[in-house]
C-alpha positions in Angstrom: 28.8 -59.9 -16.2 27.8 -56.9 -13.6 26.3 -57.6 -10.8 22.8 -56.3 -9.5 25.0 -53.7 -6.8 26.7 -52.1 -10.4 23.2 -51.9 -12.1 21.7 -49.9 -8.8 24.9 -47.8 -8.5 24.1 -47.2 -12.5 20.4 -46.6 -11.8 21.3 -43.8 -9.0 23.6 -42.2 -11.0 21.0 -42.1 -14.0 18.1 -40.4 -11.1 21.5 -38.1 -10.1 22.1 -36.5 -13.1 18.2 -36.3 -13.9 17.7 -34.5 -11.3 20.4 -32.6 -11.8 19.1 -31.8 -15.4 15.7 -30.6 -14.0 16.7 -28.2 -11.3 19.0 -26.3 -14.0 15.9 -25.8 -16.3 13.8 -24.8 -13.6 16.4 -22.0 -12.1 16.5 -20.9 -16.0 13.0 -21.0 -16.5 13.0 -18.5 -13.1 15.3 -16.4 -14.0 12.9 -14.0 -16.6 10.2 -14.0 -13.7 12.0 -12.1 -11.2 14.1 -10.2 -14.0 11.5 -8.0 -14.5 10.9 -4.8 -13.3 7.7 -3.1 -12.6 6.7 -0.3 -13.8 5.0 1.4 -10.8 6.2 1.7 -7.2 3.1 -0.3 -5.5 3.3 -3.1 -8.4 5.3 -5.0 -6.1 4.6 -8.4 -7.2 3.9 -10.3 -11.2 2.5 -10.1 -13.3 3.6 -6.7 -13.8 2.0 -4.0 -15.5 -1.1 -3.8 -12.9 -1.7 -2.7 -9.5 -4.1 -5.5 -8.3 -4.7 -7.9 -5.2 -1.4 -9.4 -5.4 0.0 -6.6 -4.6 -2.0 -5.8 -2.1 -1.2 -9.6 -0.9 2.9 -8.6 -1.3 2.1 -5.5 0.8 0.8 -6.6 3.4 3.1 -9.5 3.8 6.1 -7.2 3.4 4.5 -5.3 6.4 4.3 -8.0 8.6 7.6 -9.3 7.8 6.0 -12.8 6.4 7.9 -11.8 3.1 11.2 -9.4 2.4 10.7 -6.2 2.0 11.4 -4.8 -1.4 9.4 -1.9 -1.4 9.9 1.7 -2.0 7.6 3.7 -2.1 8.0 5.8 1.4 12.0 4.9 1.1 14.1 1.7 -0.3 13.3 -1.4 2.6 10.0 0.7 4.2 7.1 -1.6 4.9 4.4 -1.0 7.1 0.5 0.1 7.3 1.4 3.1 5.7 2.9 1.4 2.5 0.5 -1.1 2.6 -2.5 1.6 2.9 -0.6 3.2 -0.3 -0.8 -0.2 -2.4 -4.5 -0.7 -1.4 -5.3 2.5 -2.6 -3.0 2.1 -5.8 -5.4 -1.1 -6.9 -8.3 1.0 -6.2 -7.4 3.2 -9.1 -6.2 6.0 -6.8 -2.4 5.9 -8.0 0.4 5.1 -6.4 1.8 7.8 -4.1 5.0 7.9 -3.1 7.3 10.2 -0.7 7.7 10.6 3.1 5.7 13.4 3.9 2.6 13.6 6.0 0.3 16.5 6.8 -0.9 16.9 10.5 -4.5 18.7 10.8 -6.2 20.0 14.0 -9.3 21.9 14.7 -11.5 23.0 17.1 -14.8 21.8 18.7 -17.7 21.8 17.0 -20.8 23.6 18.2 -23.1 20.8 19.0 -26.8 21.8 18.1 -29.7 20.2 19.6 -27.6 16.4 19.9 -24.4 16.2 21.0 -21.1 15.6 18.6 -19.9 12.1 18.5 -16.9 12.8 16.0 -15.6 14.3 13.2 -15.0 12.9 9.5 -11.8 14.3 7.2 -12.0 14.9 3.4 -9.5 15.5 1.0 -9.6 16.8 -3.0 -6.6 17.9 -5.2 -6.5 20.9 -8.0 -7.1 17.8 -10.3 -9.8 15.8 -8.6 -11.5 18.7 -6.9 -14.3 16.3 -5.1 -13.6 15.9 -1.6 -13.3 12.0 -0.6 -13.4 11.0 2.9 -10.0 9.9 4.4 -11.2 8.4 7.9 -12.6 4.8 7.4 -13.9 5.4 11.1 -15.5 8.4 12.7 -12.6 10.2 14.6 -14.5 10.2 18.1 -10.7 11.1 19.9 -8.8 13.8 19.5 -9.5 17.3 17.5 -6.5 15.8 15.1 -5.9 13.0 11.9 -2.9 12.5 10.1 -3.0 11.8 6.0 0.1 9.6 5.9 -0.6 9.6 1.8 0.8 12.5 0.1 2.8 13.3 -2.7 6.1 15.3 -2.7 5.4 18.4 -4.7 1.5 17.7 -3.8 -1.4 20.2 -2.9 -4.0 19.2 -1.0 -7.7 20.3 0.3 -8.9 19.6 3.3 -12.1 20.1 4.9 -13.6 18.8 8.2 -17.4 17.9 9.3 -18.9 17.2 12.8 -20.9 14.5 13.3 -24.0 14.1 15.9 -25.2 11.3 18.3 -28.2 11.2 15.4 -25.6 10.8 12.5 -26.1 14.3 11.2 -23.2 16.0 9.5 -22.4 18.7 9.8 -21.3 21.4 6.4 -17.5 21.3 5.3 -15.5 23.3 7.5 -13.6 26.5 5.4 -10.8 24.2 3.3 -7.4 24.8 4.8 -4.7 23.9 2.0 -1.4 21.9 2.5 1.7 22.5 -0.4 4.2 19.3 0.3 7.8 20.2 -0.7 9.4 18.4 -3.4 11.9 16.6 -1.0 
């Protein structure tokens, strides 16, 4: 006859091995998920296939350092505002540019007219999408300068400026000055 101490050492043994059964199945039901590859530099995160707000969400947390970073779209391991900004843009429908150029414009002072200028706003088009779209998400009120941290290697790019009054007038484009990005 066995005693109640063989019967609980039985019992243990029994949870033991059941648990031991589970975690298998679950590390091989886990393997195909992270198997896969995307197909797009900013689709950082399933399902893949789709730029959307979880990768936005992966971005960002790569960025911040909440998750690893297993980016590469400005270089293997880069996450910052920059890539994050790229990925953002990518689930807009704007495409997913990748590289580690920049292109650095100045100007000078507007003219002010009958109110002073407050700032200046930056647009951008490409030989493909020649409609300008406006880069600055804030009126540049410091500075006769903005940096477009988003550019393609190989790339050309529009740019024009406009000066904006106390009033919120704007001002006409400025004459487009053109930037060619090298291929590396």
């Amino acid at each position: 006859m066995r005693s109640a101490g063989d019967k609980v050492g039985r019992m243990l043994s029994m949870r033991r091995e059941s648990l031991a059964v589970l975690s298998v199945g679950f590390c091989l039901f886990s393997i195909p998920a992270w198997a896969q590859a995307p197909l797009n530099a900013c689709d950082l995160a399933a399902p893949f296939g789709t730029i959307d707000q979880s990768d936005v969400n992966a971005a960002i947390n790569m960025s911040i350092g909440s998750l690893t970073c297993t980016a590469n779209i400005m270089g293997a391991n880069v996450c910052n505002a920059v890539v994050a900004q790229r990925v953002v843009n990518a689930a807009l429908g704007q495409g997913c540019v990748v590289g580690t150029h920049s292109v650095v414009l100045t100007w000078s002072a507007s003219t002010p007219g009958t109110y002073p200028i407050q700032g200046y706003n930056v647009y951008r088009s490409t030989p493909s999408n020649p409609t300008y779209v406006q880069l600055n998400t804030a009126l540049i009120t410091s500075g006769l300068t903005y940096t477009d941290p988003v550019v393609s290697n190989s790339g050309t790019y529009n740019y024009v400026v406009t000066a904006v009054d106390t009033q919120n007038n704007q001002s006409a484009y400025s004459t487009p000055a053109t930037a060619n990005i090298p291929s590396s």
